[in-house]
C-alpha positions in Angstrom: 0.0 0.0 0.0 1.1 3.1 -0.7 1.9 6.7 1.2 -1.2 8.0 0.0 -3.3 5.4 0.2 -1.8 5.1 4.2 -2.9 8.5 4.3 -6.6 8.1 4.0 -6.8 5.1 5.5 -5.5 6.4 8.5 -8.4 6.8 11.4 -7.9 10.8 11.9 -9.1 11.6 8.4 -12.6 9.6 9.6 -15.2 11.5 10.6 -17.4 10.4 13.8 -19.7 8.5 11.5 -17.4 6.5 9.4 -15.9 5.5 12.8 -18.9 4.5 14.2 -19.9 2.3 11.1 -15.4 0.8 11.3 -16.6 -0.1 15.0 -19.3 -2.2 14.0 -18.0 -3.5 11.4 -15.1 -4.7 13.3 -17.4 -6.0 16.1 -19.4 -7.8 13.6 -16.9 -9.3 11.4 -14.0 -9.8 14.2 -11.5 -8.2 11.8 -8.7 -6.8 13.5 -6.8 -5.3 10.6 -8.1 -1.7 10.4 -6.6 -0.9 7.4 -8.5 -3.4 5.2 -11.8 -3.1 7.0 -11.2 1.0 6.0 -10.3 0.1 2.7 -13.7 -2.7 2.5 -15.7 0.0 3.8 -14.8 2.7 1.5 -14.8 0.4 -1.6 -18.9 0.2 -0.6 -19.7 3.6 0.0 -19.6 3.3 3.4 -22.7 1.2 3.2 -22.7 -0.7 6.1 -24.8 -4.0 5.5 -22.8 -4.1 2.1 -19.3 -4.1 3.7 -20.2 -7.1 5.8 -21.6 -8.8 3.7 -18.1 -8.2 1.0 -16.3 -9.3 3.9 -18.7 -12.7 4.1 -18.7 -13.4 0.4 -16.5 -16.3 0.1 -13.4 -16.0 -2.7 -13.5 -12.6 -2.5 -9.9 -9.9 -2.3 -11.4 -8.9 0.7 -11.8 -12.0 2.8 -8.6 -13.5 1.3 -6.6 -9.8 2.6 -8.1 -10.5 5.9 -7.7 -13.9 6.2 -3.7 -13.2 5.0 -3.5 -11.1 8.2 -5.3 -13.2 10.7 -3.0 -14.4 13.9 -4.9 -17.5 13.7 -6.9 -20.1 11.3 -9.6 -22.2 12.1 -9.7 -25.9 9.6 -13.8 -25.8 8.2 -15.7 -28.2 10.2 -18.1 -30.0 7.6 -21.0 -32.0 8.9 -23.2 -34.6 7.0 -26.3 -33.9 6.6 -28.9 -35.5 8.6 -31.8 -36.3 6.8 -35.3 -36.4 8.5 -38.1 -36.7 5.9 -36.8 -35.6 2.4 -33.5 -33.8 3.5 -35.3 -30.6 5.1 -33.7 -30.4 8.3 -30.2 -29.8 8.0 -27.2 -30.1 10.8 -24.7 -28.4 8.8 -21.3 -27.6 9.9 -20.6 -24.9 12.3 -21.4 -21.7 10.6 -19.8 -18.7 12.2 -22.1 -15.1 13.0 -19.5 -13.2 15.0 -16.5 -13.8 17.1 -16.1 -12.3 20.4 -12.1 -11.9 20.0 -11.5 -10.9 16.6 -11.9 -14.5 14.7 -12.4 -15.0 11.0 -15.7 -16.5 9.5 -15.4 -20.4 8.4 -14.4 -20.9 4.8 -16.2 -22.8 1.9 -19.5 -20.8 0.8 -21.3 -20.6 -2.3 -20.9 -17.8 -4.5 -23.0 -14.8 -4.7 -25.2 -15.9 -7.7 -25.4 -19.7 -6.2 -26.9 -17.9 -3.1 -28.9 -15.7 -4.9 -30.6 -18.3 -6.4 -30.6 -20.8 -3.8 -32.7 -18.7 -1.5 -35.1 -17.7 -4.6 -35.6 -21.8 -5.3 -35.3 -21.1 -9.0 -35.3 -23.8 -11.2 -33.5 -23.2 -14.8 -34.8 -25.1 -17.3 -32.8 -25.6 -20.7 -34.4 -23.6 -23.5 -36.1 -25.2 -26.3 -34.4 -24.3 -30.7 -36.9 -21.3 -31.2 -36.3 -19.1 -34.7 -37.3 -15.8 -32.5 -33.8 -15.1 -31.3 -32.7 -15.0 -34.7 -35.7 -12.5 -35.9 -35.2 -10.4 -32.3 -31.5 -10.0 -32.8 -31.4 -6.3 -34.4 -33.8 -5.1 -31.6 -31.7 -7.3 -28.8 -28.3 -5.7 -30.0 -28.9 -2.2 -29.3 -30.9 -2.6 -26.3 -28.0 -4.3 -25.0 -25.5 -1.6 -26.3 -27.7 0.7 -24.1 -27.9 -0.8 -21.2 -23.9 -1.6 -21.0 -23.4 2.1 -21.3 -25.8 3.0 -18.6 -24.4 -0.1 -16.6 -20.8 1.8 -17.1 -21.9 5.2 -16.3 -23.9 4.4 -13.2 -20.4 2.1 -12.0 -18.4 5.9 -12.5 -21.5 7.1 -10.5 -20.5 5.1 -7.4 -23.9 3.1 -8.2 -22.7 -0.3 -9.0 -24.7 -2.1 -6.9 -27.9 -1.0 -8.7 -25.8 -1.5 -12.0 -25.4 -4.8 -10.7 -28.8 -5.8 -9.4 -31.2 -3.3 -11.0 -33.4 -1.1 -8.3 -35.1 -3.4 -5.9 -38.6 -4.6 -6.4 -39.9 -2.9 -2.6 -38.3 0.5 -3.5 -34.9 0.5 -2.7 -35.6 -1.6 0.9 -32.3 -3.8 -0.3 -30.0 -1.2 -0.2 -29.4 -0.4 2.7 -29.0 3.6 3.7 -25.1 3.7 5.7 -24.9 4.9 8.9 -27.4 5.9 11.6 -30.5 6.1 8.8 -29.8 2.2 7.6 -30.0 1.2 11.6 -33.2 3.1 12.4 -34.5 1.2 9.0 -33.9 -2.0 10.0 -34.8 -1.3 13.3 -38.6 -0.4 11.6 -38.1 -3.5 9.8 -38.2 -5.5 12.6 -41.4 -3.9 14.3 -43.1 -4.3 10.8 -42.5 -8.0 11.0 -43.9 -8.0 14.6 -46.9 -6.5 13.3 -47.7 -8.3 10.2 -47.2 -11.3 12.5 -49.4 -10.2 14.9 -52.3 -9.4 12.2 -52.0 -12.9 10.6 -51.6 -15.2 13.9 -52.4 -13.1 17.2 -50.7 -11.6 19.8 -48.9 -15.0 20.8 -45.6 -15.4 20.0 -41.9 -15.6 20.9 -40.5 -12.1 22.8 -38.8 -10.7 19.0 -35.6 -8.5 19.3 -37.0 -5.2 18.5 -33.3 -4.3 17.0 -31.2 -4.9 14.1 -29.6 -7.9 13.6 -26.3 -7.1 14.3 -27.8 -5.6 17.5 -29.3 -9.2 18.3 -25.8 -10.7 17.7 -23.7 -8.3 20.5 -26.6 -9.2 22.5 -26.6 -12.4 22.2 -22.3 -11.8 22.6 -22.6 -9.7 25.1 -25.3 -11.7 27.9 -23.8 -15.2 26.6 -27.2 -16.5 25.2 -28.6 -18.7 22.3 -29.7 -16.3 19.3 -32.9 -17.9 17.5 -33.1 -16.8 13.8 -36.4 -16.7 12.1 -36.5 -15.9 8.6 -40.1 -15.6 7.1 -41.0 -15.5 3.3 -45.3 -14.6 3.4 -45.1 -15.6 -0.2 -43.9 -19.2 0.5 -46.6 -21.8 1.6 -45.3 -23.2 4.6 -45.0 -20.1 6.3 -48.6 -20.6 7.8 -47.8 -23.9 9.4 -44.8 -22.5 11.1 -47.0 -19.2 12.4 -49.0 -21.3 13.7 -46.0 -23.4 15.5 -44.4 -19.9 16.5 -47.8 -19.5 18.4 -48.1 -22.3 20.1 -47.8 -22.3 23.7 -45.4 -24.6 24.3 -43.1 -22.8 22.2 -43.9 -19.6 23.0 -42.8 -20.3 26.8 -40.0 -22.4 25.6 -38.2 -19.3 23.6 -39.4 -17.0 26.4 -36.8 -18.2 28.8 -34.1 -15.9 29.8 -31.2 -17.7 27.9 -33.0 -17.0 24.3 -32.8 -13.7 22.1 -35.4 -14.6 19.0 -34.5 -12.3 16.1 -37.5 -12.6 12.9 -37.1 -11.0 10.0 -38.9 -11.0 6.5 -36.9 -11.8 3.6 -38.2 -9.4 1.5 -36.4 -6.7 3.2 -33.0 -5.9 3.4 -31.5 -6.9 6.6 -33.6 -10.3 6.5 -33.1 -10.9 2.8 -28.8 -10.5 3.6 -28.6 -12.7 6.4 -30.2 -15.2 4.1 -28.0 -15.0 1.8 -24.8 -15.2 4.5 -26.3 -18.2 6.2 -26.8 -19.9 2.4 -30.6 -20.8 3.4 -32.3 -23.0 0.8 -35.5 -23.3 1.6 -38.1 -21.1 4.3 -39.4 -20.3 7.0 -36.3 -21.0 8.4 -35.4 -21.4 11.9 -32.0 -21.5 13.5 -30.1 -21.7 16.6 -26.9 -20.0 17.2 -24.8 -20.3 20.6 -21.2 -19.5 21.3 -18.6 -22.3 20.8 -15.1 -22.1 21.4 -12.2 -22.0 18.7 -10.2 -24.7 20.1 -8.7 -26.8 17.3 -9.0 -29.9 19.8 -12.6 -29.0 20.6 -11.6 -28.4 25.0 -13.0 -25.2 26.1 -10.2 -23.6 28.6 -11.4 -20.4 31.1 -8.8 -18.0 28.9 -10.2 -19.3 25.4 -12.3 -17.0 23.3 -15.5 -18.1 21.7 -17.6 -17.9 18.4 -21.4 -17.4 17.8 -21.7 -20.3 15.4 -25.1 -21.8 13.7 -25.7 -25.5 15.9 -29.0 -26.2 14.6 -31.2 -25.2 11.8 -34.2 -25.8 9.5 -34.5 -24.9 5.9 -38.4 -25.1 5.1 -40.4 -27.5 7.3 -39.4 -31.2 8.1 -41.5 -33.7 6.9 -42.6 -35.7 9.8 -43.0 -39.4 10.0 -46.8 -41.0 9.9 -46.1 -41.8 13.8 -45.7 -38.3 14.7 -48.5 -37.1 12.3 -51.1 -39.7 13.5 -50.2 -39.1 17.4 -51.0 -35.3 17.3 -51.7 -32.4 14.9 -48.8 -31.0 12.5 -48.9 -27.9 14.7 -48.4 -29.5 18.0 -45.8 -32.2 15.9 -43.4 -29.5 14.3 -44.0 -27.7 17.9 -42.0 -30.6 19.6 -39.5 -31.3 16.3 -38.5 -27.4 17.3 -38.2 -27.4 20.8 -37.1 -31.2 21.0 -34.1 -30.4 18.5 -33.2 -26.9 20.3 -32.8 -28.5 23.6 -30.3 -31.5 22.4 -28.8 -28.9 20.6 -28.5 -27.0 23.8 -27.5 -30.4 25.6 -24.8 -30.8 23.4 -23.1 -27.3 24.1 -24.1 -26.4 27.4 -20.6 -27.0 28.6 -18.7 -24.5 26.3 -21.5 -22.5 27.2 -20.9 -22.5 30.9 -17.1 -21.9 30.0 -18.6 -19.2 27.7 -20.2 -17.4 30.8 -17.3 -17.7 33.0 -15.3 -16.0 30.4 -17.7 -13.1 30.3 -18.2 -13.1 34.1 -14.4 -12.7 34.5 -14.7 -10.5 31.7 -17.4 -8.2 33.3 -15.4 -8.5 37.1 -12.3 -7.5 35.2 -14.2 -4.2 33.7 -16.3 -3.8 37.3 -12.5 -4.0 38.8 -11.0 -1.5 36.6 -13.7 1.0 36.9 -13.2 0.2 40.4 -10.1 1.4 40.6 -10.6 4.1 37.6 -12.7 5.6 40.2 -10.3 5.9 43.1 -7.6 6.8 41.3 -10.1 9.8 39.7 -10.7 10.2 43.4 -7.1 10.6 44.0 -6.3 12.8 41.0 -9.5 15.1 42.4 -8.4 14.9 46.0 -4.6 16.0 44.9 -6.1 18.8 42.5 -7.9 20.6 45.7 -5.0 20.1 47.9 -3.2 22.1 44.9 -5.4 24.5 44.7 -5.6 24.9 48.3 -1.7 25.4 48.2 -2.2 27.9 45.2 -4.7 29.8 47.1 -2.5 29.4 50.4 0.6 30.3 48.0 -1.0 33.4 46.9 -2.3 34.3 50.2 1.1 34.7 51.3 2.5 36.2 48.4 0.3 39.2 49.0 1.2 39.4 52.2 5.0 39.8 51.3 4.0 42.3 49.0 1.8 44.3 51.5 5.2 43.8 53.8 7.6 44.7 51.5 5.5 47.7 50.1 4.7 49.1 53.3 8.5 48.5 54.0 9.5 50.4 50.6 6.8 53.0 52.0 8.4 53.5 55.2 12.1 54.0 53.9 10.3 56.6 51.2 9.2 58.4 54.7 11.9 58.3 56.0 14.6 59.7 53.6 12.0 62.3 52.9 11.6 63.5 56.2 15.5 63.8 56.1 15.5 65.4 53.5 12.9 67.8 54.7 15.4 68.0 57.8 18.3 69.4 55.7 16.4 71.3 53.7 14.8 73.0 56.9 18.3 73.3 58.0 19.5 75.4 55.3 16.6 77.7 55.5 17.2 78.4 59.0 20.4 79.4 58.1 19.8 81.4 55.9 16.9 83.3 57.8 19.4 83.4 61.2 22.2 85.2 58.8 19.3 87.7 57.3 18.6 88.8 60.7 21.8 88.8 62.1 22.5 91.4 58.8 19.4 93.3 60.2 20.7 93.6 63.5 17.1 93.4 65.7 16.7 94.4 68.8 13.6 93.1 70.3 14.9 89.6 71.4 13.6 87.2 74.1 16.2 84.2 75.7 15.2 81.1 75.7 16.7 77.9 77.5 15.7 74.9 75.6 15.9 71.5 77.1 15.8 68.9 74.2 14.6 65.5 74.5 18.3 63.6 74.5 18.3 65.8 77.7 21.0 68.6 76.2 20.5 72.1 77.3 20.5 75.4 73.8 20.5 78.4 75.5 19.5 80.7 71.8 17.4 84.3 71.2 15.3 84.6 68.9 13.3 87.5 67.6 10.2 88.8 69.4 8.3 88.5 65.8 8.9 85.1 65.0 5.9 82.3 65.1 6.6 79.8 67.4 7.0 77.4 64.2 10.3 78.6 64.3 11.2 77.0 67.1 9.4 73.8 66.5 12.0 74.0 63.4 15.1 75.0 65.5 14.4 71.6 67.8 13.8 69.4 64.6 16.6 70.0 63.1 19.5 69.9 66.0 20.6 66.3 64.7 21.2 66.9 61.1 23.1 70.5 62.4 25.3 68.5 64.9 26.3 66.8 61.7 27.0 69.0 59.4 28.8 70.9 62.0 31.2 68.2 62.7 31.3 66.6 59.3 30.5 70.2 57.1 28.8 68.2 54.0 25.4 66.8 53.2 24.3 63.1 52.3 23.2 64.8 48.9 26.4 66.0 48.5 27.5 69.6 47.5 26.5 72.3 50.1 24.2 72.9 52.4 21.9 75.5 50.7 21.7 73.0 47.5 19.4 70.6 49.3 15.3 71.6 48.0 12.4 70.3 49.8 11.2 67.1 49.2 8.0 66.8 46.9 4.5 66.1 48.3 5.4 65.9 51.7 3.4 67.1 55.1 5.9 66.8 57.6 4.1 66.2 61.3 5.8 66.8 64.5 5.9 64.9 67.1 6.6 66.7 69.9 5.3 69.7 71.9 6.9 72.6 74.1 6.1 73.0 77.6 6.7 75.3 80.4 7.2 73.1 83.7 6.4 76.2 86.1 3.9 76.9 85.6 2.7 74.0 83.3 1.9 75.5 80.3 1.9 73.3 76.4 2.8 75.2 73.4 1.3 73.6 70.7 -0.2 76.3 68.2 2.9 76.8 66.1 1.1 79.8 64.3 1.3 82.0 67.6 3.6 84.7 68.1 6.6 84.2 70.6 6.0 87.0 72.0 2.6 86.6 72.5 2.9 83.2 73.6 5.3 84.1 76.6 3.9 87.5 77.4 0.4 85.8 78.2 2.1 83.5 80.8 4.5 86.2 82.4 7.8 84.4 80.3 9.4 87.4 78.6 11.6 87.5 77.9 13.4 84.9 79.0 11.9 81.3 79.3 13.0 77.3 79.6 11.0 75.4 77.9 10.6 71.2 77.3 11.1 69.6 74.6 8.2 67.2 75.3 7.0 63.7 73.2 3.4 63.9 72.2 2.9 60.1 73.5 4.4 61.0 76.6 1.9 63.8 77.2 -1.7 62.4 76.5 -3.5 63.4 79.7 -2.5 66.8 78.7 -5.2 69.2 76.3 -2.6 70.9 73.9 -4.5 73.8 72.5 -3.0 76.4 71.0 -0.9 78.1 73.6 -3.1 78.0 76.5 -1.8 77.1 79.9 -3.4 74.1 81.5 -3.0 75.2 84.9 -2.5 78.6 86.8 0.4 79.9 88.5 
């Protein structure tokens, strides 16, 4: 095979439907090599029924290419025929529906037209000399001409089938729509049969799958039970004496038990009309049991084996029954007991693959119960470790806005600080400057005043009678940064004093009041004059005044210079 054809075989370039119809083709046919069953499936359109039905057809590319891959070949098991009354009932070989693991179908069918006209029951006579073949010829040639070119162009069409086999008789009910639509027709199909049966021989009758029949197969897979087939021809003769053995009672309770799954179907649809053709029936109504048999080559079921859904009993058109079995009862109550009296040796005969059958699937179905099982707690697990992530995350986070609160109100604090120095050196330099302007003016209205600061050092400085007592408030805040630059005569700035500016969008706040001890008297309104201030408390012009903390004074009312007790 080639890159390209790789290419679209590959299963990414399938959309959901064409994967859907590869799955059940697969589970229907057991193939296991993907490639051909895309390769089957595209060569019919996708068509579903078709595909399967290819992959049946015996001498065919398509089964040979699967059976070239296949891990594992089974020899054809060929039975003699046992004849009761005229050769009707048949014990054929096993005939394979479906394999549970993936096995391939058992060899040696008939070909399509040999099937084709097996299940019509034609009979070919050989044609009488006539002269009108000879006079029809110049009409038969062109007709023929014709119909070989619209043969051709309906094969370029991608409609070989009806170039093939003409346009069904029922409208197109034998080809079958692909995908969802051919399912849900079948499906109708299958209630349609219920009905007609219903009209024609009462509401008494086996339980009928209501589904397809490949849904009847993975049923009957899936629950390990015997599948009844039930193909019905309303045309053919016989099929009144076997409605009327399909009602009976004792039937009727017999195929009601839990361990059958009766699929009918009419042959003059589709679906029924193809499984007759798989199954090579030669006569109707037929009736079949299939169960699940296991692929041993020496015939010994083992627990670990995997198992087939093979044909163990059937019968093509109605045994003849012997005078015995007329004379003792009616022919309904005598093909009633023929039926259930062959299904149940049948049964006998294969009840103990059918047991190992079940234990497979039991260990099967424990297996998947198990590894849901434990699907489930390790989901559990994965859940349980996703919220102790995300609680971590969330925790994680948590804390990482908490650094960055720290570390901005940190940042914060340091801006505060270096600005408040800076507002300390810059208040520095403009006391210097306004000391030096005074000192040029050469005031005389002066008042003395004895500071004691809060290190406990003693500044013993005048000032002028004019100044607001923010001046002083200034002197005391800046006697650190003066101390330095007196000893070390530069600025952390660099250059000289007067060079340092105020600092930008800062309040400065002060944290300290003045206070005259005796008598006790808080200076706190920094707007008042000094004068003022002192003269109202009998102070000028000389005074000592604390350098007091605010936290250190809070029983005290500081309002702007107004003694809190008398002399």
């Amino acid at each position: 095979m080639s890159e390209a054809e790789d290419d679209n075989n590959s299963l990414d370039s399938l959309t959901d439907d064409e994967r859907k119809q590869l799955h059940e083709f697969c589970e229907v046919t057991g193939a296991e090599d993907l490639d051909s069953a895309i390769s089957v499936l595209k060569a019919k359109q996708w068509n579903l029924q078709s595909a399967i039905h290819a992959f049946y057809e015996p001498d065919s590319p398509t089964r040979s290419s699967f059976e070239s891959t296949s891990d594992t070949e089974y020899a054809h098991q060929s039975g003699g025929p046992s004849q009761l009354g005229g050769n009707q009932l048949r014990r054929r070989g096993p005939r394979v529906l479906a394999d549970i693991a993936g096995d391939e179908v058992a060899e040696g069918r008939l070909s399509g037209e040999q099937q084709r006209s097996t299940v019509a029951r034609q009979v070919v006579m050989a044609p009488a000399f006539s002269w009108i073949p000879l006079l029809a010829w110049p009409f038969v040639l062109p007709w023929r001409i014709s119909m070989g070119i619209v043969q051709s162009l309906l094969s370029l069409l991608g409609l070989r089938r009806i170039a093939d086999d003409g346009v069904p008789r029922d409208g197109g009910s034998r080809q079958e729509p692909s995908g969802s639509g051919g399912s849900a027709a079948a499906a109708d199909d299958a209630r349609e049969f219920r009905v007609l049966f219903e009209e024609t021989f009462g509401a008494r009758h086996p339980p009928f799958f209501a589904g397809t029949y490949m849904r009847a197969l993975e049923a009957a897979r899936r629950e390990v039970k015997h599948l009844v087939l039930v193909l019905w021809s309303a045309e053919h003769d016989d099929a009144g004496a076997m409605g009327r053995a399909l009602g009976h009672p004792d039937v009727v309770a017999y195929l009601s038990q839990p361990q059958f799954i009766v699929w009918a179907g009419d042959v003059a649809r589709s679906e029924a009309y193809q499984v007759a053709s798989t199954l090579e029936v030669t006569a109707f109504p037929f009736i079949a049991l299939a169960a699940l048999k296991s692929q041993s080559r020496m015939g010994a079921a083992a627990a670990g084996e995997r198992f087939q859904l093979q044909v163990v009993a059937r019968i093509d058109g109605l045994p003849e029954l012997s005078v015995s079995q007329s004379e003792a009862s009616g022919e309904s109550d005598g093909l009633t007991r023929f039926i259930c009296g062959l299904f149940s040796e049948s049964i006998s005969q294969h009840e103990a693959e059918l047991r190992v059958a079940r234990r497979a699937q039991e260990g099967r179905e424990s297996e998947r119960r198990l590894r849901e099982q434990q699907n489930a707690a390790y989901e559990a697990s994965l859940a349980r470790d996703r919220e102790r992530e995300a609680e971590a995350r969330v925790q994680e986070e948590a804390q990482r806005i908490e650094r960055q609160k720290e570390e901005d109100r940190l940042r914060e604090d340091q801006r505060a600080r270096d600005m408040r120095k800076q507002w300390l050196w810059a208040t520095l330099a403009r006391l210097r400057r306004e000391e030096e302007q005074e000192a040029a003016a050469g005031g005389t209205d002066m008042c003395k005043l004895n500071l004691r600061l809060e290190n406990g050092r003693r500044v013993v400085r005048a000032f002028p009678a004019t100044l607001a007592m923010q001046r002083l408030f200034d002197f005391v805040e800046t006697r650190d940064v003066a101390g330095e630059w007196e000893s070390r005569g530069e600025t952390p700035y660099g250059g000289d004093l007067p060079a340092v500016a105020l600092p930008e969008d800062y309040a400065h706040e002060y944290d300290f009041v003045l206070v005259s001890q005796f008598p006790r008297v808080v200076f706190a309104d920094r707007q008042a004059i000094i004068k003022d201030a002192l003269v109202a408390h009998g102070m000028w012009p000389n005074a000592t005044l604390i350098v007091e903390p605010l936290f250190e004074s809070d029983d005290d009312s500081v309002s702007g210079g107004e003694a809190k007790g008398g002399e």
